[in-house]
Every structure is written in structure tokens, then in C-alpha cells.
N, C-alpha and C positions, 0 to 999 in steps of 0.2 A: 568457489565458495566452500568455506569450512562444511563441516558435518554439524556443525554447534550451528550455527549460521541456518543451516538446511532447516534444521529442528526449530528455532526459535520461529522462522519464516512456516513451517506447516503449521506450529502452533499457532500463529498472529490466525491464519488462514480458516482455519477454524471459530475463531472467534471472528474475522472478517463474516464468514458464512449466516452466522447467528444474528448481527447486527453491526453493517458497517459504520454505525456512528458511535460505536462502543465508544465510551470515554477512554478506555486504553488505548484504544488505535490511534488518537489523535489526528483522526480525517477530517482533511483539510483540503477547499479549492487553490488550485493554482492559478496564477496569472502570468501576465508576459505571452512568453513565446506557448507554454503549454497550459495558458486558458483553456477551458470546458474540460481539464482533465483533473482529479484529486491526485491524493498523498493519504497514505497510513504509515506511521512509523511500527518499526519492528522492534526495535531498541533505540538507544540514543543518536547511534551512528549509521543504523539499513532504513531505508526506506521503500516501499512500493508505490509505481506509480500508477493509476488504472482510470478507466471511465466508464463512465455506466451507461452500454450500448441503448437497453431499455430497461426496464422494471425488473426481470428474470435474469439481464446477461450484465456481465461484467467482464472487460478486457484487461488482466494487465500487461503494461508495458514494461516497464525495466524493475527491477530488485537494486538497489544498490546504496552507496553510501550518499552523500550532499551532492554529488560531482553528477548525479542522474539529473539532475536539476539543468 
């Protein structure tokens, strides 16, 4: 992962931190195979993908482009 990449991803994180239904994140649930789990976009092309263990905890699972899907 880029350095540019790293940076956009700590920033999203922060703003993740604040409120993850910020209208920039564009979080969103998934279906299919990784139902009960969301999506926040980073940019057009990185994605995170995580769920929310309970109220305080947040797990994510992969950083990446469509292909995390």
C-alpha cells in the first residue's frame, strides 16, 4: 500500500472515529457471502471492510480495492 494510500486510509479513520455514517464514508451494509458486515469507502477505488463487534468495538477486516468484495 502507497504512502498516499496510508494517509487517505488514517484520514477516512478519523473521520470513521467521529461518526461512521458520515455521509463521506459512504457506509454501507453488505450482502451475499459477507452479510452482518459494512463497507466505508476511502476514495473511489479503496474500500474498508468491518463490523460492529458491539457499541464501543469495531473490527476491520481488509483495506482494499472492489476485488475485497
Amino acid at each position: 500500500m502507497s504512502l498516499e494510500v496510508k494517509e487517505k486510509v488514517e484520514e477516512k479513520e478519523v473521520t470513521f472515529k467521529e461518526d461512521p455514517f458520515d455521509p463521506r464514508l459512504k457506509t454501507h451494509k453488505l450482502n451475499g457471502d459477507l452479510s452482518g458486515l459494512w463497507a466505508f469507502s476511502v476514495d473511489y477505488s479503496i474500500r474498508i471492510i468491518f463490523e460492529f463487534e458491539n457499541q464501543e468495538t469495531v473490527k476491520f477486516h481488509a483495506i482494499g480495492g472492489h476485488d475485497i468484495y
